[in-house]
N, C-alpha and C positions, 0 to 999 in steps of 0.2 A: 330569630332565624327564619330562613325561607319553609325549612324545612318543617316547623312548627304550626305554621297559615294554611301550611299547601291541603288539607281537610278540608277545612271550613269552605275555604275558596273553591274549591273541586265541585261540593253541594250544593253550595250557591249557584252556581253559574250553572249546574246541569239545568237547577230546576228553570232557567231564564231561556235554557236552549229546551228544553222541553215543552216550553209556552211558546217559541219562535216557531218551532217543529209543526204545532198545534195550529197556529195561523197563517203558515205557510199552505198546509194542507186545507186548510180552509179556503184558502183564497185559489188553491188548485182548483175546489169543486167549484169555485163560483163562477171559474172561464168555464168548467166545462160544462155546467147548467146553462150559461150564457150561448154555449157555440162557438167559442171565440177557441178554444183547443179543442182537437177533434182526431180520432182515434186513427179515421182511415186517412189515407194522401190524396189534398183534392189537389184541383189545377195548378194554383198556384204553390203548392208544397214542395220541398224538396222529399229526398230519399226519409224518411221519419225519423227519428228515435226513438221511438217508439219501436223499430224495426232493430233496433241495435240494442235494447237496453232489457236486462233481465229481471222480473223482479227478484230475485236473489238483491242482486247490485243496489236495486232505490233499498233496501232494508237494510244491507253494510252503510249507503249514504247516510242515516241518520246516525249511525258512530260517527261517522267522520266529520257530522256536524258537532256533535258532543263535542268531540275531539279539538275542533277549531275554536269550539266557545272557552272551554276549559284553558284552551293555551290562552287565548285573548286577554281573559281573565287573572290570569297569574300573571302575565307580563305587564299587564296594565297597574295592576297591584303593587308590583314590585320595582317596574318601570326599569326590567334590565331584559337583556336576549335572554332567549329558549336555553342558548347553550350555557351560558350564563348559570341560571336556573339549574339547569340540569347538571352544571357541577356541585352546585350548593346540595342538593339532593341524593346524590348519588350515595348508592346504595339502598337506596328506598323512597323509590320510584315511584308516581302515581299510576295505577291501575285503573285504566276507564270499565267502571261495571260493564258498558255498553260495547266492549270490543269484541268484535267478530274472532280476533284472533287470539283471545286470554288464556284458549283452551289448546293446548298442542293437539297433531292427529296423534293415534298414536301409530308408530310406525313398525312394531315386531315384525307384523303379518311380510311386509312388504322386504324387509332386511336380505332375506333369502331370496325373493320373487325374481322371475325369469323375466318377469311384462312389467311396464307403468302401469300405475294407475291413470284410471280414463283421465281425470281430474291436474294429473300432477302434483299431486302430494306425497311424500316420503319419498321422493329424489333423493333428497337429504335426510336420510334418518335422523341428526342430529337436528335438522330445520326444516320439518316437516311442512313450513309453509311456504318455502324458500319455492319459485317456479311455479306453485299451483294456480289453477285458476279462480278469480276473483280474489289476486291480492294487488296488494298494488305495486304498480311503478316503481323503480327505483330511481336514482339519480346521480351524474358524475359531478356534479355540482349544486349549491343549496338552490332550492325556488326561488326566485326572482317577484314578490307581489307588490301590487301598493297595500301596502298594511294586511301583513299575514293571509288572508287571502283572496284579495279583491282583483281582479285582473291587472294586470300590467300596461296604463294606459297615460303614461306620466314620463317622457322627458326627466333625464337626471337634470335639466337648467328648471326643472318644476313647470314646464309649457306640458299641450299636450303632446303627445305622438302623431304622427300623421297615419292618415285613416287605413285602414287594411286595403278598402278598395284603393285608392288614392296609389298605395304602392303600386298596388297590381297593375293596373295600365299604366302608367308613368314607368315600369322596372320591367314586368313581364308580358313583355311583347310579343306576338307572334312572329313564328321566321318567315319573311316572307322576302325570297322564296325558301321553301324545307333548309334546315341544319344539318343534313344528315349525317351518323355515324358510317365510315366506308367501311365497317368491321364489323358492329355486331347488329342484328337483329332483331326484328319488333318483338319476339318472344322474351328478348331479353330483359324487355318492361314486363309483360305478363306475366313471367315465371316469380320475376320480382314481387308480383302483389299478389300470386298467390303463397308466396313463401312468407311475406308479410304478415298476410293473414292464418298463419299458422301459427302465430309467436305475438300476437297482439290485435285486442278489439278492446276501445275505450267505452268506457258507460255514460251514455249519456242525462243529460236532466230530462225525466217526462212528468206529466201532469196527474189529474184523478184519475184512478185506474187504468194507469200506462199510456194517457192519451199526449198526442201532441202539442205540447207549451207554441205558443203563438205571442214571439214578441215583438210582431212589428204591427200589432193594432195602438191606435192612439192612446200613449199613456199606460201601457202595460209595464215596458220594462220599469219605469220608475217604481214599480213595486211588487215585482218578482225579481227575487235573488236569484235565481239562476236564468235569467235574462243577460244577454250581451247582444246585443244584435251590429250588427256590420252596419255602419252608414255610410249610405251612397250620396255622392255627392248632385246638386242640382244640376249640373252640367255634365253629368256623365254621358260621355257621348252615344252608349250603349242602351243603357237602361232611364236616361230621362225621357225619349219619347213615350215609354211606357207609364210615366208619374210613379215612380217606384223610385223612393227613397230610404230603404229598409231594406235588408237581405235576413231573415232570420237565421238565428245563430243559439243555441243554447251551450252553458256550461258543461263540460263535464263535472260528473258527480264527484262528490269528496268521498273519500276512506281516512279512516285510521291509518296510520303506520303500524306495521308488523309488531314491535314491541309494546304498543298501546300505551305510550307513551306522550308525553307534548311533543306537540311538533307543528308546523304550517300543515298547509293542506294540501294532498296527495288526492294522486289519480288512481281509475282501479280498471287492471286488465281482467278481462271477463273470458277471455283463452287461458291456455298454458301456455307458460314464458319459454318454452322448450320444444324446437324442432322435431313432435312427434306425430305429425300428420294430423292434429286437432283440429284442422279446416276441413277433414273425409271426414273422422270419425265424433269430431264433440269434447268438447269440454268437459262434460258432467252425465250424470249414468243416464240420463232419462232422455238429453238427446244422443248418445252414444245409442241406447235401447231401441230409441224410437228409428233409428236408421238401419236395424238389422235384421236381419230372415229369417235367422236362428235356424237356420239349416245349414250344414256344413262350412259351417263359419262365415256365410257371406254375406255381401252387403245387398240389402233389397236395391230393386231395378225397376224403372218404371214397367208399366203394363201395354203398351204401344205398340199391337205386331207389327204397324207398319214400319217403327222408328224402333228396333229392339237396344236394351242394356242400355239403357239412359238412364240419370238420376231418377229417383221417384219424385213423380210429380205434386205441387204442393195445391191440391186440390180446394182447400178453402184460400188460398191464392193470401194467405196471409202476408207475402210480402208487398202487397199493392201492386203487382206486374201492369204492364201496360200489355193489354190481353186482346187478340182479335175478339171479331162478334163473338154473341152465343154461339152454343154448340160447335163449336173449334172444339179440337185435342190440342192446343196449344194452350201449355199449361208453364207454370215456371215449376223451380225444383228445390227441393229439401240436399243441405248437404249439413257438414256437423259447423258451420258457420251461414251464418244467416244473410252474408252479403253474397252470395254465391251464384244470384243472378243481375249484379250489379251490370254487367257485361258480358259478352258473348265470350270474349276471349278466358277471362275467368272459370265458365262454366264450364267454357272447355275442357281445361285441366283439370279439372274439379270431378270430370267423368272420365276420361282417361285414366286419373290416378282410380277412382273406382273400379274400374276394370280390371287394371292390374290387381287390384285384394280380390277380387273373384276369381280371378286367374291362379293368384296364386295357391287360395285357399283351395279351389279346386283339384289343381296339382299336388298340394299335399296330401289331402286325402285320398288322393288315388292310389298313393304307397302306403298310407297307416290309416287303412279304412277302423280301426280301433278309437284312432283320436273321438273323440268328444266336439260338436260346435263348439263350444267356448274354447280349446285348445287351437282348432283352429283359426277360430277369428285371432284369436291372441298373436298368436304366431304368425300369422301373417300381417299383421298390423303390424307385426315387428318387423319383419321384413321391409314393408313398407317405410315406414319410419326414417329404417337406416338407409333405406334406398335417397331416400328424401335428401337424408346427411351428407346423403357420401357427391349427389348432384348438385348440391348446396357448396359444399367447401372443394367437392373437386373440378367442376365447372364454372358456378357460377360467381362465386364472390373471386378467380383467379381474373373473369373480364371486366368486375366493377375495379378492384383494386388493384392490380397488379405486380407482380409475381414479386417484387421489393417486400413490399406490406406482406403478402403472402407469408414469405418465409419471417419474416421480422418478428410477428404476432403466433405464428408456428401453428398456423391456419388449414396448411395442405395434408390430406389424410399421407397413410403413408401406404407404402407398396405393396407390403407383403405383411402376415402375420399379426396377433393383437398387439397390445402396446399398452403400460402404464401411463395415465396422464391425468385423473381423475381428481379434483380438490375438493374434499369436503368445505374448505374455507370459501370456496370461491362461489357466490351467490351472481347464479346465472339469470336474474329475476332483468327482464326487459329496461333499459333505461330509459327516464322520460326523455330526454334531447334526440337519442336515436328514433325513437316513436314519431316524436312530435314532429321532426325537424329530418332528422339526417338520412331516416330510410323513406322517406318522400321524395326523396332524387328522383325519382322514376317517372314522376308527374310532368317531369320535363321532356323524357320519353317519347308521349303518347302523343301518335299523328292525331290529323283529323279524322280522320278514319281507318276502319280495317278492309282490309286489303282480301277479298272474299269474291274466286270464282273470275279473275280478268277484270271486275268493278270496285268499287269504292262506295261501304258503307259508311255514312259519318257517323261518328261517334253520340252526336245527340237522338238519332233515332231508333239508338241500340242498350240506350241504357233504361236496366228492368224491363225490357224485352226480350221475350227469349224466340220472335217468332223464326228468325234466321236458323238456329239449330234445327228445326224442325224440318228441316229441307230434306226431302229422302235424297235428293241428287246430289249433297253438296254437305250440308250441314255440319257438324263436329270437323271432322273432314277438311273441309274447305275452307273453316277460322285458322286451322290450326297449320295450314298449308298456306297460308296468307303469313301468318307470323313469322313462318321459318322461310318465307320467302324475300320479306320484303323488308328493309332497313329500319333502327332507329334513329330518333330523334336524337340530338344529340342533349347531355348533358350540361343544361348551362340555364341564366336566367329569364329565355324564351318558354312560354305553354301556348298551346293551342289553344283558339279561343272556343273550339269544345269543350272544353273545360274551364276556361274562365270568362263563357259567358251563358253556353248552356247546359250546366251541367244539373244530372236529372228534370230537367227543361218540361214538361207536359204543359205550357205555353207559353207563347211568345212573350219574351223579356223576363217571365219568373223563373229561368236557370238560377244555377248559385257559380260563384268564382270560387275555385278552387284554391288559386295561390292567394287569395284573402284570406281564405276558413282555414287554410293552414298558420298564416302572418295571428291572426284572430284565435286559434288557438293556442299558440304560443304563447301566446299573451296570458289565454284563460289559465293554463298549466306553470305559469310562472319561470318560462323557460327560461336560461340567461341569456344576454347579448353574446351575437357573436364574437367581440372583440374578448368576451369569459370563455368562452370554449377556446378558441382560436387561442388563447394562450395557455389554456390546461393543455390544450397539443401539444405546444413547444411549437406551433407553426410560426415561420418566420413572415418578414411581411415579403410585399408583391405579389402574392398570390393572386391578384386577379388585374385583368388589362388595366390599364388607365382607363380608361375611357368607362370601364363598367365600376369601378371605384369611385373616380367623377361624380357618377349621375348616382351612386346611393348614398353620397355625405350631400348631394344634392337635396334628393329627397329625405334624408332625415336631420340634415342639419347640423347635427353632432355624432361623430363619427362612433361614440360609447353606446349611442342609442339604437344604431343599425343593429336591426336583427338579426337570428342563426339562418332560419330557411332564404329567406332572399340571398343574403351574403352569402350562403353555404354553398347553396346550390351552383351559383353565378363563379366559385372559384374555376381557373384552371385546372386542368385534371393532372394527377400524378404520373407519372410513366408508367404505359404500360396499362392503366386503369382508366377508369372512365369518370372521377368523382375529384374534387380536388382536395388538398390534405385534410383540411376540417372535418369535412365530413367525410373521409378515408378512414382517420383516426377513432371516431365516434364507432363508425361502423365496424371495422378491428377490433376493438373493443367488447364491443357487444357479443362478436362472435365468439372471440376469444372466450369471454363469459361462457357464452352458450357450451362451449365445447369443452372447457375442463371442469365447471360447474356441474354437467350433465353424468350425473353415472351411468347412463343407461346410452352413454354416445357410443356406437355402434362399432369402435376400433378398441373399445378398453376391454381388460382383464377383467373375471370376476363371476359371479354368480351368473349375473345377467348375458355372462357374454355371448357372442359366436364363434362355435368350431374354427379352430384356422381355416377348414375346406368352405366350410361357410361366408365367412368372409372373405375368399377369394373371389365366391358367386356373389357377392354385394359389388366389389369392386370393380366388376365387369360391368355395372349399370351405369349407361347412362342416357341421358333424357331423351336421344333419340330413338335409341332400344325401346323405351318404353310406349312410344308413343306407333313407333314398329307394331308392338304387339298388340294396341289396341285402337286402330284405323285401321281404312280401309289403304291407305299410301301404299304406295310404291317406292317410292324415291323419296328420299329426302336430306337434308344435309345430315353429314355423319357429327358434325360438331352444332347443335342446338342454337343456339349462340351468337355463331358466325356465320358470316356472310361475305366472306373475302377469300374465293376461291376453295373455301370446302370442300372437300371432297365429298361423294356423295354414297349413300348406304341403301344399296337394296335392301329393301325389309322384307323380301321374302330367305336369303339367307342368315337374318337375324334369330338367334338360336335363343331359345328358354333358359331358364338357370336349372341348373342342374340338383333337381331334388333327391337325389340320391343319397346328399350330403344330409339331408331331413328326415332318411328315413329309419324307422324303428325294426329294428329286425335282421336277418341273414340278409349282407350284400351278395351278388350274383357271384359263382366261383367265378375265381380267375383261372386263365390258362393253365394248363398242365407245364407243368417246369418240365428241362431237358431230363432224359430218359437215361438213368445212371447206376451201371450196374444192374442192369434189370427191373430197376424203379424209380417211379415217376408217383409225384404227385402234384397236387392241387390245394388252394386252402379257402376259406371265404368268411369274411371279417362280419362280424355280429357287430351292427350300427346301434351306437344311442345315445346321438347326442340329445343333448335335453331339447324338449320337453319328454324324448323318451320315460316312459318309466324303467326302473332295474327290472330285472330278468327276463328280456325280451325275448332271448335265443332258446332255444332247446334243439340237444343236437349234435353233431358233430363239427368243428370248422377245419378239419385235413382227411383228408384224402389221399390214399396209397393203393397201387395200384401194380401190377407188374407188367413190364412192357420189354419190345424187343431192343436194344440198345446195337446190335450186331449186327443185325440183318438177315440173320440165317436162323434164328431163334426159333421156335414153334410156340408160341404164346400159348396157345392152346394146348399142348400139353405140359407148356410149368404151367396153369390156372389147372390141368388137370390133376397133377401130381400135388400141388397144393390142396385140392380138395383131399387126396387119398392122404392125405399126411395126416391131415385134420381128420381126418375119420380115425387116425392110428391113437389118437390124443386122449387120454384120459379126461374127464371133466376139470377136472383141478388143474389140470396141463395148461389147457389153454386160457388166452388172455381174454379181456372184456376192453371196449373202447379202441379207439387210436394210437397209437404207438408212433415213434418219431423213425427219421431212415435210415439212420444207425443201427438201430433195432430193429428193423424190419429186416436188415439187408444182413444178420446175423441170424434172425429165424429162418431165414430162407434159407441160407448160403445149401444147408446140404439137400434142398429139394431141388436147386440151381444146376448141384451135380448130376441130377439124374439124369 
């Protein structure tokens, strides 16, 4: 029986992957003794991995090799599927000693909690790992490798595949002239990649002591595993005058699977898989820490009088920025994702939304000057959060997909009030296809340039530079009034060749191509072909012109072989949306996840929830308002988004949310009620919603009062006769407290006569 081997074999193979382990790392130190990998980004480098990858992530990588050798090993032995296997097993599973994840969190603390945790874990009390940061990937379908987990670079006829470049210029062309959308707006790509990056960062392979793997020196990749480099072809019209036929490319890192179990090889998201603003605030305690003030909840701000409330600048400049001379204040920026100076339009957001948690935190405290920093930041991150959610499902995924999908997938928040919807069943963890493949639409998006001030910045001069924001005249400002002003790209198998030919460019002909590193990591991640998603949809066929179908059975030869991203992207769009059903589906999908998976989504019942009045002040957000309140604008469109006769929002009568609904304590009396029978009162409601703590009031909350109802009345002598009454009163007579008007209007009645 299988069941009987599966020990012996488990032992075996670790120790063989623990000798692999051993001269793997070995041969790490020996590029980076040599110079050959190299920590900082020179000329010819792209954006690093180094810059994306945590040590956390390489230390789960070495599970995830166990993990891969182990399955290798059993299959090999037995010569049948994992899944195979894993029925013969079942019920007594193998336990990799070496899994990250063998140990649950434990989640009591959290069962009651008002806030996430920074991290993402115990979302799911029952799957404490379900959404956190540093696990991995899920998937709508099995991975797709040559042999468990080798990249996917093999034609089903057993030829190769054609090259990643090879697609890219032969498929994605530049529009020349512009594709533009008559409808929605350049922001409508930005918002997208910052929303991206709030819900997913892959881990990439790096070398000794986090340095840079360099696999296009001669004879490298053949003997580093996590080597894949992109080859370019001799005649590429681009990059042969430069003699460059290599683009480097590394693997993403292996994980275990959540049950530490057998299985292929798995990717690991280094965010939380969960719409909670994890691109401001961090993944994990220590950059969540290292970005706050600890003063009345907020978030630190650069130090710049002449450029005030910007990100905090990253003064050991750890992301390699492309930096004017010395002695410049031009600095890049810490945010709680570390791509955050990738581009100017990104930053942007990126300090806008930080504005707003100062803003808000501030306004809180100025009603429950009691709160605690840590209550405030809390609370306001929750704010924020759901702020994010509700501009997510209520703007912007209604102009990718449109209002069909919308209601179909039950994506749109709702009007009024909270709402049940919450699944513990439902594991909201990032899917690899959406990642890898389907929320890359945007790539298609992105001009050549941004649209800044009446000129046109190209996008290779801007990436990892941040010296544009530093404009006192223009800066934040001016990216972000460029975006909402000026059209996107449209949705289709066109990119700019800023991007697919200089992208992170610091010399001429060493950019990298973006729709190859996407084609290229598909491949690494074991994505399936499009024609496997396209019928997990239930899409039917013609989805895409002739003419753009044509020329990808051209290029791939076999119609099974054609990819998700090229194919995906290149479909017609659905009505109403901007993405075509494929990758509509996927995307749906994922959200879908996101939103009933999510306890802590910002429209549910529960511990965690929001006040109904509270969530009336969430629903009034949206991304213009926000961006009202922290710019200098004037005008701007009233719909984010759009760009097809919008109307337009002065942002000086853009009103705050009303914290009243936050506050701990007696609300302000209300008016005095109609004047009846001689009295009148007033009453005022003791606030607390949570995070109030109980007994906040002390006090009275009514008010009685006697007034003239007639018109001829002498107020002043019933307040005077009321006094002499009270003076006739024995102690024991009179009452203590408030009394209702019933009772009032019966004590009085015979001082009324007088």
């Amino acid at each position: 029986m299988v069941s009987d081997d599966i020990s012996w074999i488990i032992s075996s193979s670790l120790r063989r992957v623990e000798r692999s382990i051993r001269d793997a790392n070995a041969l790490d130190k020996l590029f980076s003794d040599k110079g050959i990998d190299q920590k900082g980004v020179r000329s010819k480098d792209l954006f690093g991995p180094h810059l994306l990858t945590s040590p956390r992530a390489k230390n789960i990588s070495d599970a995830g090799m166990f993990s891969i050798g182990v399955t290798k090993a059993v299959v090999d032995r037995f010569n049948m599927s994992i899944q195979a296997i894993k029925e013969q097993i079942r019920g007594r599973p193998p336990v990799l000693d070496h899994c990250p994840f063998s140990i649950a969190p434990d989640c009591t603390p959290s069962m009651m909690s008002r806030y996430r945790t920074i991290d993402g874990s115990c979302n799911n009390i029952f799957n404490g790992f379900w959404g956190a940061s540093f696990t991995p990937f899920e998937r709508m379908l099995p991975a797709v490798y040559d042999y468990f987990d080798k990249p996917r670079q093999t034609s089903v006829k057993g030829l190769p595949l054609p090259l990643a470049r090879t697609i890219s210029t032969r498929f994605h062309l530049p529009s020349v002239p512009d594709n533009l959308m008559r409808d929605r707006s350049h922001m409508t790509m930005a918002f997208g990649q910052f929303l991206s990056y709030d819900i997913q960062r892959n881990a990439l392979a790096t070398g000794y002591d986090g340095a840079n793997i360099d696999c296009c020196t001669d004879n490298v990749e053949r003997r580093r595993h996590n080597c894949f480099p992109i080859e370019i072809p001799t005649d590429d019209t681009y990059y042969s005058p430069f003699n460059r036929t290599c683009m480097n490319f590394v693997r993403a890192l292996p994980t275990p699977n959540l049950d530490c179990y057998l299985g292929q090889r798995e990717q690991l998201n280094q965010n939380t898989h969960y719409i909670d603003g994890s691109q401001i605030y961090g993944s994990d305690q220590s950059t969540s820490d290292s970005l706050r003030s600890f003063t009345g909840g907020t978030l630190k701000t650069g130090l710049d009088p002449d450029i005030p409330n910007m990100l905090p600048k990253d003064t050991n400049n750890s992301a390699n920025c492309i930096l004017p001379q010395l002695g410049s204040n031009v600095q890049c920026f810490m945010a709680g994702d570390v791509r955050v100076n990738e581009q100017p339009a990104l930053a942007s957001l990126h300090t806008v939304f930080m504005r707003e948690h100062n803003r808000i935190a501030t306004g809180l405290s100025a009603l429950n000057n009691s709160w605690s920093d840590q209550v405030l930041f809390e609370e306001a991150r929750k704010i924020i959060g759901a702020m994010l959610q509700h501009i997510t499902y209520n703007e912007y995924l209604p102009e990718i997909l449109g209002s069909a999908i919308m209601y179909s997938y039950d994506l749109y928040p709702r009007s009024y009030g909270n709402i049940h919807g919450y699944q513990s069943n439902t594991n909201p963890s990032i899917r690899n296809e959406f990642a890898t493949a389907a929320f890359r639409f945007g790539h298609s998006m992105v001009h050549d340039s941004l649209k800044y001030r009446g000129s046109s910045l190209l996008f290779k001069d801007l990436f990892n530079n941040p010296t544009t924001l530093y404009h006192a005249n223009g800066g934040i400002d001016g990216i972000i009034k460029g975006l909402l002003d000026w059209q996107s790209q449209k949705v289709d198998e066109r990119l700019s060749q800023q991007i697919t030919r200089n992208l992170f460019e610091r010399q001429s002909g060493f950019g990298a191509d973006l729709a190859a590193i996407n084609i290229q990591r598909g491949r690494d991640h074991g994505i399936p072909s499009y024609l496997s998603m396209k019928a997990f949809c239930n899409v039917s066929d013609n989805v895409h012109s002739p003419s753009v179908w044509s020329s990808l059975k051209g290029i791939y030869n076999v119609s099974e072989d054609i990819e998700l991203f090229p194919a995906g992207v290149s479909e017609q769009p659905v009505t109403g949306g901007k993405v075509g059903p494929t990758f509509a589906c996927i995307i749906a999908k994922q959200f879908e996840a996101l939103k009933k998976g999510d306890r802590y989504y910002y429209e549910y019942f529960g511990n965690q929830a929001f006040s109904p009045k509270q969530l009336d002040e969430i629903r009034k957000t949206t991304l213009s308002k926000v961006i009202c309140r922290n710019t200098g604008l004037h005008t701007i469109p009233l719909k984010a988004f759009r760009i097809d006769n919008s109307p337009y929002l002065r942002c000086s009568g853009v009103s705050d949310i009303d914290y009243n609904h936050w506050k701990c304590g007696w609300l302000e009396w209300e008016p005095w009620r109609p004047c009846v029978n001689f009295i009148r009162f007033r009453i005022r409601i003791c606030s607390g919603p949570r995070p109030c703590a109980t007994h906040v009031c002390t006090g009275n909350s009514f008010h009685v009062e006697m007034c003239d109802s007639h018109g001829g009345v002498d107020i002043l002598r019933i307040r005077t006769n009321i006094r002499i009454f009270e003076s006739m009163l024995k102690q024991e007579e009179k009452i203590n407290g408030t009394v209702d008007i019933s009772t009032a209007q019966d004590l009085f009645k015979d001082v009324l006569r007088q």
